[in-house]
C-alpha positions in Angstrom: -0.7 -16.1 -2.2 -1.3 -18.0 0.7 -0.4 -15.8 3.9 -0.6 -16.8 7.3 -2.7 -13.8 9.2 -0.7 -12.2 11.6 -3.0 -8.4 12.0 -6.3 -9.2 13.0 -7.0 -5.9 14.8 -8.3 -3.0 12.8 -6.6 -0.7 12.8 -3.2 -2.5 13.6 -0.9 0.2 14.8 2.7 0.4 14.0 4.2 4.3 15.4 7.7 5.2 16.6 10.3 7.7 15.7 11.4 8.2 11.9 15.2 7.4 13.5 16.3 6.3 16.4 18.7 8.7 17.8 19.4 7.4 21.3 18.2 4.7 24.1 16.6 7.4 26.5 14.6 8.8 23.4 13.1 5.5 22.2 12.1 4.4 25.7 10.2 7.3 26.5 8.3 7.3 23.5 7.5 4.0 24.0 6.2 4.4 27.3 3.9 6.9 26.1 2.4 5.1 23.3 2.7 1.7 24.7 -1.2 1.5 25.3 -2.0 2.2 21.8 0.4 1.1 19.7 0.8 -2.5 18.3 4.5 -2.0 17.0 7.1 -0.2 17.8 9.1 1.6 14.6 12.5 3.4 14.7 14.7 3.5 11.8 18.4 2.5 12.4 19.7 2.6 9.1 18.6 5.5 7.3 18.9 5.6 3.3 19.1 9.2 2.3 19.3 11.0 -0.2 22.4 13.6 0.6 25.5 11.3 2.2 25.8 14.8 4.5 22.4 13.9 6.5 21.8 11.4 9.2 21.8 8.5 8.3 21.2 6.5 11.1 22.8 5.5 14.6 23.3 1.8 13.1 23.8 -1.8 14.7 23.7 -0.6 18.1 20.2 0.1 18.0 19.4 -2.9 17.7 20.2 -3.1 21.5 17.8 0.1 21.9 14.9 -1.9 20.8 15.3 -5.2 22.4 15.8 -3.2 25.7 12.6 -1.3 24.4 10.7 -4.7 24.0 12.0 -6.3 27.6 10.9 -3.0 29.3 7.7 -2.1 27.9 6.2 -5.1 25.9 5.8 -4.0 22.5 7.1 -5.9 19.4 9.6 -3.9 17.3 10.3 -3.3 13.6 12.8 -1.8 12.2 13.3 -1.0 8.3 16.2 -3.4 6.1 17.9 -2.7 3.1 20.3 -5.7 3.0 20.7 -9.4 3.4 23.4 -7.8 6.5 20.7 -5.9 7.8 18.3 -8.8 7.7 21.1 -11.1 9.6 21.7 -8.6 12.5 17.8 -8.1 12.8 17.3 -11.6 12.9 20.3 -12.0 15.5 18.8 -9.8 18.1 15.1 -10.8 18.0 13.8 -7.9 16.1 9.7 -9.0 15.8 9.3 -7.8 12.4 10.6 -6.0 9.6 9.7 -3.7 6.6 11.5 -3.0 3.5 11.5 0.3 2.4 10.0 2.4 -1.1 13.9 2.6 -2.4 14.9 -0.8 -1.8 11.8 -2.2 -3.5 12.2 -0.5 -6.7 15.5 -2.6 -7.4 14.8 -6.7 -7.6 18.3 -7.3 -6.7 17.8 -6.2 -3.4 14.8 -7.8 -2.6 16.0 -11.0 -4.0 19.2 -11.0 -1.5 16.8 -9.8 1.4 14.4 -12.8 0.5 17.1 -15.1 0.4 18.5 -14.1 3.5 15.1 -14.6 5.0 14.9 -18.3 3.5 13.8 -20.1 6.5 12.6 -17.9 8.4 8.8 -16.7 9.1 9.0 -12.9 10.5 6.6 -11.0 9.2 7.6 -8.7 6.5 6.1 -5.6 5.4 7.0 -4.3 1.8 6.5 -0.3 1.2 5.7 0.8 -1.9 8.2 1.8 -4.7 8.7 5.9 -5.1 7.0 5.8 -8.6 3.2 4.1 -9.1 4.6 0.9 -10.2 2.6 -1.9 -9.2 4.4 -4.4 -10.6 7.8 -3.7 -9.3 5.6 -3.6 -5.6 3.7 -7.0 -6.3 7.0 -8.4 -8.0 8.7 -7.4 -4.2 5.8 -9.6 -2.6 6.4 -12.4 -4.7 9.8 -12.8 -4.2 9.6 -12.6 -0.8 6.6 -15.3 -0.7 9.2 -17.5 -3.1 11.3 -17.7 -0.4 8.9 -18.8 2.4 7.6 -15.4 3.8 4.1 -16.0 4.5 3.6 -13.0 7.2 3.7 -10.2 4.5 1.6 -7.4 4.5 2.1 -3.8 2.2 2.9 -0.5 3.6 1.2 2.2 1.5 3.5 5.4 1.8 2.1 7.1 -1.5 4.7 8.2 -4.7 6.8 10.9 -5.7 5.6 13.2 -8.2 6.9 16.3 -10.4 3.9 18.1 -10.2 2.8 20.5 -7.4 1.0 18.7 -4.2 0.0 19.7 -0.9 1.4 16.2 -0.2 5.1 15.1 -0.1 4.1 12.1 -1.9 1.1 11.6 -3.7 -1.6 8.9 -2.6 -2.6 7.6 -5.7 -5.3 5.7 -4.0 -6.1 3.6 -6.9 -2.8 1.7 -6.9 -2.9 0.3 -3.4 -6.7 -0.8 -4.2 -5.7 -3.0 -7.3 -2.9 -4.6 -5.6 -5.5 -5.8 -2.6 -7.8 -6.3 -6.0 -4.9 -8.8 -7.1 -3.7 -10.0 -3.5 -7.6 -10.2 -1.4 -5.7 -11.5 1.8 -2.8 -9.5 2.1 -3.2 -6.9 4.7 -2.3 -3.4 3.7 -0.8 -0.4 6.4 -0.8 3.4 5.3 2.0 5.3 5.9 0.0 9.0 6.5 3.3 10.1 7.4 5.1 9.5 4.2 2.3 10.5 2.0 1.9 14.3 4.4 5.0 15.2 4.8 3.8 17.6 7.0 2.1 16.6 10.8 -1.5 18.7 9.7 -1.9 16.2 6.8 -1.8 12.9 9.2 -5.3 12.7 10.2 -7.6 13.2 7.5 -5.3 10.7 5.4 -5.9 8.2 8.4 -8.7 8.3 8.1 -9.6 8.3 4.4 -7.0 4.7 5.2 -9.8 3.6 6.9 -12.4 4.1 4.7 -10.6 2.4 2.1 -10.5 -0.2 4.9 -6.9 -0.7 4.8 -5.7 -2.4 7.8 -3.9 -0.1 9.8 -1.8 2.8 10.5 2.2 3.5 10.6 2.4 7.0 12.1 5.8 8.5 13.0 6.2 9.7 16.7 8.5 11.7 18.1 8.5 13.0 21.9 9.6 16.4 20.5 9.0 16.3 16.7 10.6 19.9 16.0 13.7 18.1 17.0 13.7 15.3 15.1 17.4 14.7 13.2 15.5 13.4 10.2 11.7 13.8 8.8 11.1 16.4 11.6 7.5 18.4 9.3 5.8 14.9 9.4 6.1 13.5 12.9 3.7 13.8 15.8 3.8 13.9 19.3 2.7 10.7 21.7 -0.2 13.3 22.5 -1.0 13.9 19.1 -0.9 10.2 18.0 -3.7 9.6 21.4 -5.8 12.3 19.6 -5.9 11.2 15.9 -6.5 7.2 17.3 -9.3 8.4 19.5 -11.1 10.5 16.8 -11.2 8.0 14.3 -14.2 7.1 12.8 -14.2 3.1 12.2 -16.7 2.3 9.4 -18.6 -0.5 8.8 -17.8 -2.6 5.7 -21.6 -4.1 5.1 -25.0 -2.7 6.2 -27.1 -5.1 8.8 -30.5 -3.3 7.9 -32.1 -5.6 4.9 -33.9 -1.9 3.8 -30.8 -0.3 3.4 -28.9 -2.8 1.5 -32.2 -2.2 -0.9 -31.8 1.2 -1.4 -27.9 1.0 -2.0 -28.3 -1.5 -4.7 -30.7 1.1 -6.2 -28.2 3.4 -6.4 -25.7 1.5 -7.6 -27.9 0.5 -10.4 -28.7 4.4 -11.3 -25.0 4.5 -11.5 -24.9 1.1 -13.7 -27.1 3.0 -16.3 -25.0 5.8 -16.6 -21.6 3.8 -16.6 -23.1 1.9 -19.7 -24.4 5.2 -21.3 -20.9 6.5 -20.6 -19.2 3.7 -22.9 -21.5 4.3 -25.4 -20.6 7.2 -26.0 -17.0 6.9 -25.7 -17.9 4.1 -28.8 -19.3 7.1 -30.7 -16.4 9.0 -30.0 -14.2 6.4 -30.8 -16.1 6.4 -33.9 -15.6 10.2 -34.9 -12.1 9.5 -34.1 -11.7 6.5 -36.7 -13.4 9.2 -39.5 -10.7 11.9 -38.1 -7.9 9.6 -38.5 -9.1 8.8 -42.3 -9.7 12.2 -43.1 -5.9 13.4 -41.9 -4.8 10.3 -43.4 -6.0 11.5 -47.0 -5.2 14.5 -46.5 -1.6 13.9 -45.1 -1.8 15.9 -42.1 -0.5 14.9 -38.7 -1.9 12.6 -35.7 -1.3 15.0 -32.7 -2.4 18.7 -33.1 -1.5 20.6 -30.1 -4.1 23.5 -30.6 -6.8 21.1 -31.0 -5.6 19.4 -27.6 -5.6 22.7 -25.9 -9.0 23.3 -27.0 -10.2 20.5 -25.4 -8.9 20.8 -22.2 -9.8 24.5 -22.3 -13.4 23.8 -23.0 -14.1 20.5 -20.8 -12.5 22.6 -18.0 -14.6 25.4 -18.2 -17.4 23.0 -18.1 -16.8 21.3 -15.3 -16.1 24.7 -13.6 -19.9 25.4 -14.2 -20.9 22.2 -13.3 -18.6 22.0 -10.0 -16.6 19.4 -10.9 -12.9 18.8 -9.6 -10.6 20.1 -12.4 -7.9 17.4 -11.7 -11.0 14.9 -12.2 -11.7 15.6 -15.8 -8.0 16.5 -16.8 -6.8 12.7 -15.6 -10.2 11.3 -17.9 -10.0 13.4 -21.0 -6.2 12.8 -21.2 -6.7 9.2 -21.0 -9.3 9.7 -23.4 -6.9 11.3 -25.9 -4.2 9.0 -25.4 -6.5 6.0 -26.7 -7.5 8.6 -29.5 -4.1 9.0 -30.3 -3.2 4.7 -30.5 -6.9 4.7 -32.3 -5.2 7.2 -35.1 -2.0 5.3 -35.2 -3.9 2.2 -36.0 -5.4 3.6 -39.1 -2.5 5.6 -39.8 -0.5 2.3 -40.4 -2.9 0.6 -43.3 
């Protein structure tokens, strides 16, 4: 991709109310985060889950933010799901727009939202699907690039998961970080919001943003957050938002000192040693397994035995217990670890 740069401050900050519920209530937030904020957010259409919740105050607040933008300077976004959406944006001046995690899980809509943007060069900020797929996310991207949308950047608002979290949706750090691996220029924004779910969450997921030097921040922001009609847990006041900007630690991406870059390369090469150690012994492994998968194969007995699974994680656990290793850490490894085990079986199962 070849993207026109439209954030060039770090961090680029987008905050506003989850909805907008009425013209007094956005223009008092925006006076109090005017100073600090680069964007102004409020939802007007609201996809929900339940038809029985809010779902947004609609077309008329489009007049809300361009009174918003006259009074107090701040560009405005606001989040489209449709090619009608996109028109009546477009129609009263909206500065930018994003396209949210449930519209960019279905191609169809980001096709019709693309082509209603044909022509046009607002900058356009894609969140991420609910589930960790980064090729429905880069796919949304594309099609919006087709079409002649060269201001894009990605919203990282982490994805739903089944298992327990203290998060409302999990981070998965990794996923944002090969889609910046694919796309170098593209700026990506982290949605702590989202990913929280709850206002105690927001800062230390800022700033962990920032040290994966993502670009920016889109914090919800509510002048009374308790009484928010919609996503009231994970917003924070104009106060609150002053606090977490002015405690946040912005790192540097390179040393300047010459003995320092020395001494990280040293490192780096301790842990270049044990990386190649590492795959050889997973070849060794891989080896055992390849003698496993004969022996059951002679002796007609199954691929997958569940005990033997068990045992495993059982044992590698209690290892890393001693060690003080993070459970979760070794669990994610050894089961990716066993799923290659299990293709490696299959292979020689199949002669």
């Amino acid at each position: 991709m070849n993207l026109e740069r439209f954030i060039q401050k770090k961090p680029f900050i987008i905050a506003g109310p989850c909805s907008a519920e009425s013209e007094d209530q956005l223009l008092q937030i925006a006076e109090e985060i005017k100073d600090i904020t680069n964007v102004f957010r409020a939802g007007i259409w609201k996809p929900r889950t339940s038809p029985n919740t809010f779902e947004g105050v609609g077309a008329k607040g489009l007049r809300w933010l361009q009174n918003v933008k006259q009074l107090t300077g701040l560009k405005t976004i606001t989040e489209v799901a449709t090619a009608k959406h996109v028109e009546l944006c477009l129609k009263a001046e909206v500065d930018m727009l994003w396209v949210g995690a449930r519209t960019t899980v279905n191609p169809f809509y980001v096709q019709e939202i693309a082509e209603a943007l044909r022509g046009t060069n607002i900058p356009v900020f894609v969140k991420n699907p609910i589930h960790p797929e980064l090729a429905l996310w880069a796919g949304a991207l594309e099609r919006l690039y087709k079409s002649g949308v060269t201001k894009l950047a990605a919203i990282h608002r982490g994805f739903f998961t089944y298992e327990s979290s203290v998060f409302r949706n999990e981070p998965k750090w990794e996923i944002p970080i090969e889609l910046k691996k694919n796309f170098s220029e593209l700026p990506i924004i982290c949605d702590p919001s989202h990913i929280a779910g709850e206002s105690s969450l927001i800062f230390e997921l800022s700033q962990i943003a920032m040290d994966l030097d993502m670009n920016g921040l889109m914090i919800e922001t509510h002048q009374f957050p308790k009484q928010a009609w919609s996503d009231a847990h994970q917003q924070i006041s104009p106060k609150e938002l002053k606090e977490i900007l002015n405690n946040l630690i912005l790192r540097k991406r390179r040393f300047e000192d010459n003995h320092l870059n020395i001494e990280l390369k040293n490192l780096r090469g301790l842990i270049d040693e044990l990386d190649e150690q590492m795959v050889e012994f997973l070849n060794s492994r891989t080896d055992l397994v390849k003698k496993i998968a004969d022996f059951k194969f002679k002796n007609n007995i199954t691929i997958f035995q569940l005990e033997r699974w068990y045992e495993i994680l059982k044992l590698r656990k209690q290892q890393a217990n001693v060690l003080g290793l993070d459970n979760k850490m070794i669990i994610d490894i050894f089961e990716v670890i066993h799923k290659y085990s299990i293709i490696t079986q299959t292979k020689i199962m199949k002669k």
